[in-house]
C-alpha positions as CSV (number, residue, x, y, z in Angstrom):
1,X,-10.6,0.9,31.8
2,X,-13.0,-0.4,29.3
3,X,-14.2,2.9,28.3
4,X,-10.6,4.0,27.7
5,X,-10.4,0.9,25.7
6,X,-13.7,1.9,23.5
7,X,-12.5,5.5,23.5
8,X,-8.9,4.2,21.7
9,X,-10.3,2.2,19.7
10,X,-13.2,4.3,18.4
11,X,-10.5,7.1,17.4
12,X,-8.3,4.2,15.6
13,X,-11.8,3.3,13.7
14,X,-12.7,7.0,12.9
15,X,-8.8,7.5,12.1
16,X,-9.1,4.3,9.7
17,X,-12.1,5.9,7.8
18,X,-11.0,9.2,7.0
19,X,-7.4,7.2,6.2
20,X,-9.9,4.8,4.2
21,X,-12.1,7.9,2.4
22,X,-9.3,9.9,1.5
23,X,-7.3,6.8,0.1
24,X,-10.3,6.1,-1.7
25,X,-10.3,9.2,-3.3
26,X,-6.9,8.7,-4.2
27,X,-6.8,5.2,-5.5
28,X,-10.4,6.2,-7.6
29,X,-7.5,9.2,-9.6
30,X,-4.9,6.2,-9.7
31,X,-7.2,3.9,-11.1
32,X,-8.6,6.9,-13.5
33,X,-4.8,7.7,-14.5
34,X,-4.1,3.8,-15.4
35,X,-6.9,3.4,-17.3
36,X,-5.8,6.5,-19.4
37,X,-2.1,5.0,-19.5
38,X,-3.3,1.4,-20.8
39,X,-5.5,3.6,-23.6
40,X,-3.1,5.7,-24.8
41,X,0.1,3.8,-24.3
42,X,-1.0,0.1,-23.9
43,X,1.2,-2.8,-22.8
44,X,4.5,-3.1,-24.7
45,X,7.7,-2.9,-24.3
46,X,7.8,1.2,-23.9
47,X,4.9,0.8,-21.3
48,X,7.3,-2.1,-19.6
49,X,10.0,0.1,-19.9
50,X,8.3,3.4,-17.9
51,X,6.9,0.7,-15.0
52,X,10.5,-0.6,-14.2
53,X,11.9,3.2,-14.4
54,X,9.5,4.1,-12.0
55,X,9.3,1.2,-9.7
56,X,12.8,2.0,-8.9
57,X,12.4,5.6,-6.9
58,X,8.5,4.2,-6.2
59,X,10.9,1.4,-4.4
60,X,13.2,3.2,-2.6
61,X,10.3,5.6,-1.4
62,X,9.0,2.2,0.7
63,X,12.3,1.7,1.4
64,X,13.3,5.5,2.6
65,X,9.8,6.6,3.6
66,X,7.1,5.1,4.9
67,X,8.5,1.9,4.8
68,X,11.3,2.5,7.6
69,X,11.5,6.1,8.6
70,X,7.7,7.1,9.3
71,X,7.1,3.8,10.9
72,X,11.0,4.4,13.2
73,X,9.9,8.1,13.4
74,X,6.2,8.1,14.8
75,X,6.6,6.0,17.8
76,X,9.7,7.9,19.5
77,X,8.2,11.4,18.3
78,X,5.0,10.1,20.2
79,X,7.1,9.5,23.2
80,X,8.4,12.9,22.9
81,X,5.0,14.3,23.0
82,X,3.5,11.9,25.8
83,X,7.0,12.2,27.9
84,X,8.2,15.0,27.4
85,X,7.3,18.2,25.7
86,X,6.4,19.7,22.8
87,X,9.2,21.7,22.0
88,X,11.7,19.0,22.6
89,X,9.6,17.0,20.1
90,X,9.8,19.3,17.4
91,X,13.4,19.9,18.1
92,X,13.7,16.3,17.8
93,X,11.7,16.9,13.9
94,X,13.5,19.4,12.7
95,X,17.4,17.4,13.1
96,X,15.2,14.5,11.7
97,X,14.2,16.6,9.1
98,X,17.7,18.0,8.2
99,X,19.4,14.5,8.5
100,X,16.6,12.9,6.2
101,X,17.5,15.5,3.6
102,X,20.9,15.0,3.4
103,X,20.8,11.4,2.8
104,X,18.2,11.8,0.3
105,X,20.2,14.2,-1.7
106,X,23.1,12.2,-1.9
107,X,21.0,9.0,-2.7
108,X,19.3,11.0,-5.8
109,X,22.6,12.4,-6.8
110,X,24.1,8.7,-7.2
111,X,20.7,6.7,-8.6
112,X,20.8,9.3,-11.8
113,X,24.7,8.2,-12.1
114,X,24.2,4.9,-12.0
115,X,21.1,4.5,-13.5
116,X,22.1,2.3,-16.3
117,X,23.6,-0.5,-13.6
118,X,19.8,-0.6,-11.8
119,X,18.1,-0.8,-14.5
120,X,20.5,-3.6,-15.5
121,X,20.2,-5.3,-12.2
122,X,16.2,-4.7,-12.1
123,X,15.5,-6.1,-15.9
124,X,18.2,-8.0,-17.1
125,X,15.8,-9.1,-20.0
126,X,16.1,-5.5,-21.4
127,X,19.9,-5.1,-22.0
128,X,19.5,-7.3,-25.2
129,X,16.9,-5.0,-26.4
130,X,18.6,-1.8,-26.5
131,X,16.2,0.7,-27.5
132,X,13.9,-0.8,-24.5
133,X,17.2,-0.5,-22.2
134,X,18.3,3.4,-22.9
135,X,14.6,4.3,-22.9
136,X,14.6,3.1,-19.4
137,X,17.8,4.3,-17.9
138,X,16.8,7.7,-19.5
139,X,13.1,7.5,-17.4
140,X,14.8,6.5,-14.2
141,X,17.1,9.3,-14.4
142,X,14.3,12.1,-15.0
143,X,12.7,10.3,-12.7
144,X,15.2,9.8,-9.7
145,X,14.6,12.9,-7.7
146,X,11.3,12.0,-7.2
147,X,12.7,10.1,-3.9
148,X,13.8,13.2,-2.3
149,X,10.6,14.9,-2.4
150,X,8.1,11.3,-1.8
151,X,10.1,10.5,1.5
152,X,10.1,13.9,2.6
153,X,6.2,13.7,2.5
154,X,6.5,10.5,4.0
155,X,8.2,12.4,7.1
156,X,5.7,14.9,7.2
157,X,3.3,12.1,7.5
158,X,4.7,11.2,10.2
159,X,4.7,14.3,11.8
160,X,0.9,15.1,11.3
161,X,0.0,11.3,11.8
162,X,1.7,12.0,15.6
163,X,-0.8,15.0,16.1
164,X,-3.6,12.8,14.7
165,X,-3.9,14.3,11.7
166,X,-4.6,11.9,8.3
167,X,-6.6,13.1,6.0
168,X,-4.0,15.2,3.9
169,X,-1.1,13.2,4.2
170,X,-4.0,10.3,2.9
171,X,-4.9,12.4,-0.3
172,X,-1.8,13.5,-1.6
173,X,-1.0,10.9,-3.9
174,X,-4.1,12.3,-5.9
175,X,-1.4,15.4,-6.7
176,X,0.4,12.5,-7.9
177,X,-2.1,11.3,-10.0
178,X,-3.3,14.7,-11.3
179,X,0.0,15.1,-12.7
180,X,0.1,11.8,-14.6
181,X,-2.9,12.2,-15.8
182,X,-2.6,16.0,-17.0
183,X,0.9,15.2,-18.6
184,X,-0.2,12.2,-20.2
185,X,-2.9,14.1,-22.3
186,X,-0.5,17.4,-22.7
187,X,2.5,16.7,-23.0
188,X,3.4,13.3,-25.2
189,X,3.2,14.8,-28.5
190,X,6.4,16.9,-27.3
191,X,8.6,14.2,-27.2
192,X,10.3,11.5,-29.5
193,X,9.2,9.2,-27.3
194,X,5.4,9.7,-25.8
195,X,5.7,8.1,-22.9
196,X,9.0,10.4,-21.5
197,X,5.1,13.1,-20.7
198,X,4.5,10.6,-18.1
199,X,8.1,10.3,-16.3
200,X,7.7,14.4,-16.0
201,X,4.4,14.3,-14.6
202,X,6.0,11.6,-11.7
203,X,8.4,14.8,-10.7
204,X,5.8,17.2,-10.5
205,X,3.6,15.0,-8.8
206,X,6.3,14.6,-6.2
207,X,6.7,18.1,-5.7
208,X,3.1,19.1,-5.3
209,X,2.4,16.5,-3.0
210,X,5.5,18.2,-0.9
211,X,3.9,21.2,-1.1
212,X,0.2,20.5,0.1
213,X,2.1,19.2,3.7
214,X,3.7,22.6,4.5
215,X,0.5,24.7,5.4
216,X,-1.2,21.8,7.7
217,X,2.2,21.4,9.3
218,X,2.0,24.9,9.8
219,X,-1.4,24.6,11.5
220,X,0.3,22.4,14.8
221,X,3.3,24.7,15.0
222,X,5.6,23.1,12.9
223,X,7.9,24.8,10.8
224,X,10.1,22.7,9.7
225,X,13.9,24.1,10.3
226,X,17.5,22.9,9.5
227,X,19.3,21.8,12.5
228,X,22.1,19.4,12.1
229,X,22.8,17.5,15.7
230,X,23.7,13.8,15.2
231,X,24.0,13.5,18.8
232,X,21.0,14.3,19.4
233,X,19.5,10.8,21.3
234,X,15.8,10.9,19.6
235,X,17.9,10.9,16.4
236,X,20.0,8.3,17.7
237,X,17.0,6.2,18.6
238,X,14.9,7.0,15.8
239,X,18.6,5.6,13.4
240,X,18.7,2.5,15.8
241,X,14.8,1.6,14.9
242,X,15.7,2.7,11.4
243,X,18.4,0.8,10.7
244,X,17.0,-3.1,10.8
245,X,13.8,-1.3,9.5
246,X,15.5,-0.2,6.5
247,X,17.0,-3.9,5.9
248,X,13.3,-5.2,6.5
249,X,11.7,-2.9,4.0
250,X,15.0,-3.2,1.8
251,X,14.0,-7.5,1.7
252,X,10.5,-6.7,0.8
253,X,11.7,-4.4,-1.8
254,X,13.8,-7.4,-3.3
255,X,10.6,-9.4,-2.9
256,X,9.1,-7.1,-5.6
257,X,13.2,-6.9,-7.2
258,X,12.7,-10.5,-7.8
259,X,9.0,-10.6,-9.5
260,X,10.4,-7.5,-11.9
261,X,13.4,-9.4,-12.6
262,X,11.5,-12.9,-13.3
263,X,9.1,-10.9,-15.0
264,X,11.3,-9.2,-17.5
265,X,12.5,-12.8,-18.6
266,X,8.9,-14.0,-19.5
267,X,7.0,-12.8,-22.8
268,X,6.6,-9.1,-23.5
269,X,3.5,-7.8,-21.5
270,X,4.7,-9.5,-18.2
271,X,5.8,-6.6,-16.3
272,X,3.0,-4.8,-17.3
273,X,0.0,-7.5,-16.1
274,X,1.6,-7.5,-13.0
275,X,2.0,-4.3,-12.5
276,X,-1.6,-3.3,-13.6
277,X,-3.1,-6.8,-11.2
278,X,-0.8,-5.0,-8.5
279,X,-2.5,-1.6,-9.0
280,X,-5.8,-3.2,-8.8
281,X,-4.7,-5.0,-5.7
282,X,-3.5,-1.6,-3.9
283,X,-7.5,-0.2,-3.6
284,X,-8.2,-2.7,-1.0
285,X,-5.1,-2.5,0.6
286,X,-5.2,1.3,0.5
287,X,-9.1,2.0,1.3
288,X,-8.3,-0.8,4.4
289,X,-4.9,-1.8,5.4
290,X,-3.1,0.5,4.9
291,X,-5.6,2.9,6.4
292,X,-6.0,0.8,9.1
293,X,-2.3,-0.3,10.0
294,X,-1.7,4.1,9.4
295,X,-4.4,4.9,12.1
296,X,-2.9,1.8,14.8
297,X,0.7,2.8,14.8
298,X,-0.1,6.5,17.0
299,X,-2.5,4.9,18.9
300,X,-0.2,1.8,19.2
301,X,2.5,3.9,20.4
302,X,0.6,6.0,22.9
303,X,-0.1,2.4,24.6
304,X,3.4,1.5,25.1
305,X,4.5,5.0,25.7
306,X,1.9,4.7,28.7
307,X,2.8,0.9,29.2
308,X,-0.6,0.1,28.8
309,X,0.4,-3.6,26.9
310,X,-3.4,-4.7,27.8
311,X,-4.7,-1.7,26.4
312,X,-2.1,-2.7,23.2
313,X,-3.4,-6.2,23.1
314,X,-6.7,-4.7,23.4
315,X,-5.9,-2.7,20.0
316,X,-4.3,-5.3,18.4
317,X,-7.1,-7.2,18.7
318,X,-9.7,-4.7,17.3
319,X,-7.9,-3.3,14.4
320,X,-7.5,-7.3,13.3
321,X,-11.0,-7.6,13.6
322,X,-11.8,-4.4,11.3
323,X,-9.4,-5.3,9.2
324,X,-10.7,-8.9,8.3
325,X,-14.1,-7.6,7.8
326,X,-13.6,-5.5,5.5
327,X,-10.7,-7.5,3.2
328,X,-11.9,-11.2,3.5
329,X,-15.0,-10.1,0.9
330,X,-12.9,-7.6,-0.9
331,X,-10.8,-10.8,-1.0
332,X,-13.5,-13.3,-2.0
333,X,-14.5,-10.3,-4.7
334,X,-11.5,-9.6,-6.6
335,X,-10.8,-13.6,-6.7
336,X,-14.6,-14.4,-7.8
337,X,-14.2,-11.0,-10.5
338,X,-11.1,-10.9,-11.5
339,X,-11.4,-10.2,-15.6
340,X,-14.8,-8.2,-15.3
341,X,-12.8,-5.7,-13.2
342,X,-9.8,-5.5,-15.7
343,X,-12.0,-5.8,-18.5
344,X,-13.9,-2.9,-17.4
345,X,-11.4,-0.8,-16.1
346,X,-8.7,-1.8,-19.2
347,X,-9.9,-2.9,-21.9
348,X,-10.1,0.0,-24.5
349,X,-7.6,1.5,-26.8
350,X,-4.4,-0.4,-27.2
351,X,-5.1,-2.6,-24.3
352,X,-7.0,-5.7,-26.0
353,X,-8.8,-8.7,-25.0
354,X,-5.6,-10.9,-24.5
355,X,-3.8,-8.5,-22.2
356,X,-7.1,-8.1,-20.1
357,X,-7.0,-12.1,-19.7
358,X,-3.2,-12.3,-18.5
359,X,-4.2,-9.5,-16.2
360,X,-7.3,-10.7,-14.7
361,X,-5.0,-14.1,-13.9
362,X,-2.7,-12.2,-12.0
363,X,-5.2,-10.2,-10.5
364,X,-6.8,-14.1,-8.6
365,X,-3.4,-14.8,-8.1
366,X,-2.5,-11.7,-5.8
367,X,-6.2,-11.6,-4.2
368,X,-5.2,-15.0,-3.0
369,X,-2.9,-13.2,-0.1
370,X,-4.7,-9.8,0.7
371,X,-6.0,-11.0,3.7
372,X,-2.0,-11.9,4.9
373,X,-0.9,-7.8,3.0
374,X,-3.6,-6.7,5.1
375,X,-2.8,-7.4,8.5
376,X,0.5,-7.7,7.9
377,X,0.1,-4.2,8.6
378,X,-1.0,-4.1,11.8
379,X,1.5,-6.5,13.1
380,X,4.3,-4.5,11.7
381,X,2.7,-1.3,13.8
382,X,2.5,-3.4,16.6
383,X,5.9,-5.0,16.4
384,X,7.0,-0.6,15.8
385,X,5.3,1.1,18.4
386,X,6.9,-1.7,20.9
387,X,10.2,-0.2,19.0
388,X,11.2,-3.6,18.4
389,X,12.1,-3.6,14.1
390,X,14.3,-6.3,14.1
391,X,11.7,-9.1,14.0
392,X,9.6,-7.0,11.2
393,X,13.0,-8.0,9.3
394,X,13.5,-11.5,10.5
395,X,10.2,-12.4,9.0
396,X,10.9,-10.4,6.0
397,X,14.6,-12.5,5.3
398,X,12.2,-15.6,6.1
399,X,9.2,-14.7,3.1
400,X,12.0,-13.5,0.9
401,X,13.0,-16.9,0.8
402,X,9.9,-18.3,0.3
403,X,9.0,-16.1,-2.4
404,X,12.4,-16.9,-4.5
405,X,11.9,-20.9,-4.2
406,X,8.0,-20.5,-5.0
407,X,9.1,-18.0,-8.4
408,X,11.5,-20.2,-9.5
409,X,9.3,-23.3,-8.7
410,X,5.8,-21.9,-9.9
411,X,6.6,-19.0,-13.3
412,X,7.5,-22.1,-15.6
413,X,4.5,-23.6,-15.6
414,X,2.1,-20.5,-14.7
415,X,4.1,-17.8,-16.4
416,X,3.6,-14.1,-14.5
417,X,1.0,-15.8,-12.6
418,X,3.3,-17.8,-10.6
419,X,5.3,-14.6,-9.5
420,X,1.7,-13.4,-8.2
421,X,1.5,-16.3,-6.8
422,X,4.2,-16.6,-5.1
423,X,4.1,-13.0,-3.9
424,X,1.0,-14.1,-1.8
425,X,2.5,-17.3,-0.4
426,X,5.6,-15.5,0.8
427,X,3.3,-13.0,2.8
428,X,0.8,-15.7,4.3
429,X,4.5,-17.0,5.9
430,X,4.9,-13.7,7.1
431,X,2.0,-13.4,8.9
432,X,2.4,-16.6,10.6
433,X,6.0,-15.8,11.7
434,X,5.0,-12.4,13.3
435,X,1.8,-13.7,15.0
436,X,3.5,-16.5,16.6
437,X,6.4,-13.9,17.7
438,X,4.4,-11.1,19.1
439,X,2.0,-14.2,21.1
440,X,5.7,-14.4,22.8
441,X,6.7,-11.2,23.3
442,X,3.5,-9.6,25.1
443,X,1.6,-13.0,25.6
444,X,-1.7,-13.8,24.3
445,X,-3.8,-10.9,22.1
446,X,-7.0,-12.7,20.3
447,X,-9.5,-14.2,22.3
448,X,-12.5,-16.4,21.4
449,X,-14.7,-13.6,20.7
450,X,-12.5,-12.4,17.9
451,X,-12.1,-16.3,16.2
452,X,-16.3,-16.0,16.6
453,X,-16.4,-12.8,14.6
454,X,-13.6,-14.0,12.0
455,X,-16.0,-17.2,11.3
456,X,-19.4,-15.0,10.8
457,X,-17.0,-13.2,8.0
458,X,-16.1,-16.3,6.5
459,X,-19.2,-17.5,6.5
460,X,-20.9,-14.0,5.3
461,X,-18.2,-14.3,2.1
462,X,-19.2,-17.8,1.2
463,X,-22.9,-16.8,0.7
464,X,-22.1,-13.9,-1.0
465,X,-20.0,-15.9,-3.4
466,X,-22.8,-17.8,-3.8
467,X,-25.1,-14.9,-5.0
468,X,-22.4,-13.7,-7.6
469,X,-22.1,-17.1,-8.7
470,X,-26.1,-16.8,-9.4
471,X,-25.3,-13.4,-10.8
472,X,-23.4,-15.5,-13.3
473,X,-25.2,-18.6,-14.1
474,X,-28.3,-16.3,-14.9
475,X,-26.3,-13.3,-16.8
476,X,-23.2,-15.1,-18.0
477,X,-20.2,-12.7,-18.3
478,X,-18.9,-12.1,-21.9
479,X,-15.6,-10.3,-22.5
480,X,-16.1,-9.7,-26.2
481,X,-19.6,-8.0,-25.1
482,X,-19.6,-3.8,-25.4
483,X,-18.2,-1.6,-22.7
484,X,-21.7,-0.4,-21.5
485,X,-22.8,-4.4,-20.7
486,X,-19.6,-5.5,-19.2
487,X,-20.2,-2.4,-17.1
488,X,-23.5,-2.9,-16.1
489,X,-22.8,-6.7,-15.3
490,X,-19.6,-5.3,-13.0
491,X,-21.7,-3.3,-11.0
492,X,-24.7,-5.6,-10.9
493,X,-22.2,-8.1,-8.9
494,X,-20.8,-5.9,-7.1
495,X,-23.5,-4.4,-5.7
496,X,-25.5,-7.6,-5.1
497,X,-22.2,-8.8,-3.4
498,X,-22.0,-6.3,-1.1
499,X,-25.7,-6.2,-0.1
500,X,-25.7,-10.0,0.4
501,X,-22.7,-9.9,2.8
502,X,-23.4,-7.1,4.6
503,X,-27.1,-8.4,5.3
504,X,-25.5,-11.6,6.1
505,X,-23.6,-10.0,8.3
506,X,-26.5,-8.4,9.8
507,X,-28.1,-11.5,10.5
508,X,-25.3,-13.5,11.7
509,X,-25.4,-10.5,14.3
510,X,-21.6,-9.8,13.6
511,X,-20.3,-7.2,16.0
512,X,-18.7,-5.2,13.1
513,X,-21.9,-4.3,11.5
514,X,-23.5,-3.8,14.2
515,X,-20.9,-0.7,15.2
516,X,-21.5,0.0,11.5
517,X,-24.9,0.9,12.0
518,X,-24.1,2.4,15.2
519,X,-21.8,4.9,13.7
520,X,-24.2,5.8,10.6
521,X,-27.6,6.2,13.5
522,X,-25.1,9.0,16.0
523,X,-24.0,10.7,12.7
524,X,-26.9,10.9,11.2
525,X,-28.7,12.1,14.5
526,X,-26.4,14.6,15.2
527,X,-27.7,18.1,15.6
């Protein structure tokens, strides 16, 4: 049994890293493609106006895709595959597949009609500015059918996720980016407005990232075919997990509705710091969570499919474990280097000092709650592959809340700050809602050895704190200083940082490095 339990969990870890490497790739191009945004376009009301166009199909993409169908989809396809066979599975994919595009016709059909009331809803603050306003209903209608081909990725995701497959579905968004990128610098002197280049590289983007699924779904025998059977009962089961899943992800989409909408009533720049901090904030929670919580869910699912719930608890367990090793420092980090990072990365061009300042804020403001984004992840797979989504949206309603009455309390006095703020408070009440739910739904799941391990990384951050904090007393950090010295201080922390934790770590005999270095000795000794 304990061998079964390494074996699971060693796949989840080696899952989790090519999730983690790919991601990386991917969030390196995003980061790359920002950069060249805040340069050429800046932060201004045109630049506010293309981030609340595209938040709006980049929203309902959470909402449609991977926020409620891959997470519904993956667990009852599992049991199709462990249960049953893998015809019927596929069967059960390809009415999926034909319901999914359906809906998603008919929902980009009616966002580019009503564009104008979204955008209305979404930044009030623009309808007095009415250039701002039509520029952004006319971005969110190019825009629009971006949905349709981003949540059929998100399905095919779910498909080669089931046959333990990650690292394609992992590096698509760098199609994405690509796009952006190569429309940014080709495009923008074609058009009245420059910034309309980067709405058309969005919908290419979406389309290529489509496109690099087919031939690895091709590879597992899937070829994806229209067949319309509503009776069909894994469809039936998949709309019955859907359903409160798509009300869960549809209250964490209001959480962000909310900041956008607080935002747009601040001063000019507002949507834009946060949207940049928020970028920033997605490596770590792309490079670890969300590799993490992507690599739990099959194996998750296999466990309950099997109804193994020791084995489950067993995962749980772990993938908590790698998950707060690697974000508590990235956590520490990003609070403890917040402007040097946006300074580094932003600051050129248009962008100027000021704007890297309000970013930076909002940047140790969000860092303040990775650690509750991050395994918020892995409780929502575990609460999934139980097929239970109705809690997952309980908690949600709950941190919605929270995250109104802390906006409304905290933006006066702390401006876009306070939405960051708040954003992190909300999810901290999150976490502590699911964990004390799933303690009562499969009984206990973290034992003293994993409380032992969260304190060595606690401990491990402080003292690398410590050495950044050295880093500065003896090389102070200057904002005004050229690119090349802000650069080289950047990577001087960061690199002192990470050896100072890790050797911490070492020390303190943590059970995570030590697998670490297990991992690095059998691959490098491998004939």
């Amino acid at each position: 049994m304990k061998k079964t339990k390494k074996s699971e969990n060693s796949q989840v870890a080696k899952a989790a890293g090519i999730v983690g490497a790919a991601t990386m790739v991917s969030r390196i191009f995003g980061l790359l493609r920002d950069t060249v945004i805040a340069a050429l376009f800046g932060a201004n009301w045109m630049t506010d106006a293309f981030w609340v166009a595209f938040r709006i199909p980049n929203i309902l993409r959470r909402l449609l895709g991977e926020g409620s169908l891959t997470v519904s989809f993956i667990p009852v396809f599992t049991e199709y595959l462990e249960k049953k066979s893998k015809e019927e599975a596929l069967d059960l994919a390809y009415n999926a597949f034909t319901v999914l595009s359906i809906i998603l016709a008919i929902i980009s059909v009616l966002g580019i009609l009503i564009s104008p009331v979204i955008v209305g809803l979404i930044a009030p603050g623009f309808i007095s500015e009415t250039r701002q306003f039509n520029l952004a209903v006319f971005l969110n209608r190019l825009m629009f059918p971006y949905i349709f081909f981003i949540s059929l990725v998100a399905f095919c995701m779910g498909i080669l996720n089931s046959f333990r497959h990650f690292t394609v579905p992992a590096l698509s968004p760098v199609m994405l980016n690509i796009a952006m990128i190569t429309a940014a610098f080709t495009l923008r002197d074609y058009f009245t407005e420059p910034i309309t280049a980067l709405a058309i590289g969005v919908l290419i983007g979406g389309i290529l990232q489509l496109a690099l699924q087919w031939p690895f779904l091709l590879k597992f025998g899937v070829k994806l075919k229209f067949r319309f059977n509503l009776k069909h009962p894994g469809v039936k089961q998949i709309g019955l997990l859907m359903i409160p899943a798509v009300l869960g992800a549809g209250v964490s989409t209001i959480n962000v509705f909310v900041g956008t909408i607080l935002a747009s009533l601040l001063p000019g720049g507002s949507v834009t710091y946060l949207f940049y901090a928020d970028r920033i904030m997605e490596l770590p929670l792309g490079v670890f969570a969300i590799a993490i919580g992507t690599a739990s869910l099959p194996s998750f699912s296999k466990h309950v499919a099997a109804g193994n719930i020791d084995e489950l608890k067993s995962g749980i367990a772990f993938s908590l474990q790698l998950m707060l090793f690697l974000t508590i420092p990235a956590m520490v980090a990003l609070m403890a280097l917040h402007l040097p990072i946006i300074s580094v990365l932003f600051q050129r061009g248009a962008f100027e000092i000021q704007d890297a300042i309000h970013t930076g804020q909002a940047l140790f403001c969000y860092a303040l709650g990775l650690w509750a984004f991050s395994v918020l992840r892995v409780f929502i797979a575990s609460f999934y592959s139980l097929q239970d989504s109705k809690w997952p949206m309980k908690a949600a309603i709950i941190a919605l809340i929270v995250n109104v009455l802390a906006c409304l309390i905290l933006m006066q006095p702390l401006k876009h700050n306070g939405i960051a703020l708040a954003t992190s408070i909300a999810a901290t009440v999150n976490v502590f809602v699911l964990t004390f739910v799933l303690k009562r739904k499969i009984g206990r799941f973290l034992n003293r050895d994993f409380y032992v391990s969260v304190f060595k990384i606690i401990l491990s951050s402080a003292v690398m704190l410590g050495a950044i904090g050295l880093i500065e007393y003896f090389m102070p950090w200057d904002i005004s200083a050229g690119f090349k010295t802000r650069f080289i201080y950047l990577c001087v922390t960061i690199i002192a940082g990470a050896a100072v934790f890790f050797t911490t770590a070492y020390i303190l005999k943590s059970t995570e490095i030590q697998a670490l270095i297990n991992a690095i000795r059998k691959r490098l000794t491998r004939p």
